[in-house]
N, C-alpha and C positions, 0 to 999 in steps of 0.2 A: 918647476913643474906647473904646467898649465890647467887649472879647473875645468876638467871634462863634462858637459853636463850631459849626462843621459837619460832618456825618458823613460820611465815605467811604463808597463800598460798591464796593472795589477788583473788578477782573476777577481771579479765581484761575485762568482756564482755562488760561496757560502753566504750572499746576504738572501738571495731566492728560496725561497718558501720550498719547502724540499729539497733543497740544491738540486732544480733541474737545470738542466743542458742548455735549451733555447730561453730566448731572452725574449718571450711574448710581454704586448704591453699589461697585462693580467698579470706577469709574477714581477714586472717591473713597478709598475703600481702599488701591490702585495708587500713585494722589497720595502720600498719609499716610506709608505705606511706601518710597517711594522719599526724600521729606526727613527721615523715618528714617533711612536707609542713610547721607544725607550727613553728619548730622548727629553719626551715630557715627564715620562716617570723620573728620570735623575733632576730633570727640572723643579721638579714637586719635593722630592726631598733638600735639596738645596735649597726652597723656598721656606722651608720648615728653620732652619736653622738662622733662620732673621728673627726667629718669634722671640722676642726677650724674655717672656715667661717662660722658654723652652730650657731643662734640665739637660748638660750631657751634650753641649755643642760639639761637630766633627771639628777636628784642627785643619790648619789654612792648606796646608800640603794635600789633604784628602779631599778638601772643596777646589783646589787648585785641577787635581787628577778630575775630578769631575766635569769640570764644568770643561776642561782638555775633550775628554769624552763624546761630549755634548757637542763641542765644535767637531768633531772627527766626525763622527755620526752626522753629522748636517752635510760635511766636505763629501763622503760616501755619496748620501740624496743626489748630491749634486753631479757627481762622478758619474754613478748609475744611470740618471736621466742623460747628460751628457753622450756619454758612450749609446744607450740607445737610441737618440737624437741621432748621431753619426753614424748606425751600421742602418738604420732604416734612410736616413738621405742616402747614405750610398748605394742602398738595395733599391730604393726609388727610382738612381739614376743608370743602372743598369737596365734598367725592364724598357 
């Protein structure tokens, strides 16, 4: 059997700031920014866990799923701007 590859083309609208509908550069910005916030926030606790005088280190499997996280979240940013990038050239090249 031969590996079929298929492309997704995920829903991003639960990363928009109220899950709305249209995909204005305001709620994609909004988007971008808010899985920034998180992304430093999980940044910042992971940067905690270097401190040697720190009591109570998380184990390598739960800094592993993190910093996983952290890239996902960036790959999103990415997705998100991408996908809006492509439906405004194409809306551009209609008009």
């Amino acid at each position: 059997m031969k590996n079929k590859i298929i492309k997704l083309n995920p829903d991003m609208r639960h990363h928009f700031i109220n899950n709305e509908e249209a995909a204005t550069a305001l709620n994609v910005a909004d988007s971008v920014h808010e899985l920034a916030d998180q992304a430093k926030s999980l940044i910042t606790l992971i940067q905690d866990q270097f401190d040697e005088d720190r009591e109570g280190r998380m184990q390598g499997k739960i800094l592993y799923h993190a910093l996983s996280a952290v890239s996902g979240m960036i790959e999103d940013m990415r997705a998100i701007c991408h996908a809006y990038h492509q439906a405004t050239r194409d809306t551009d090249k209609q008009e």
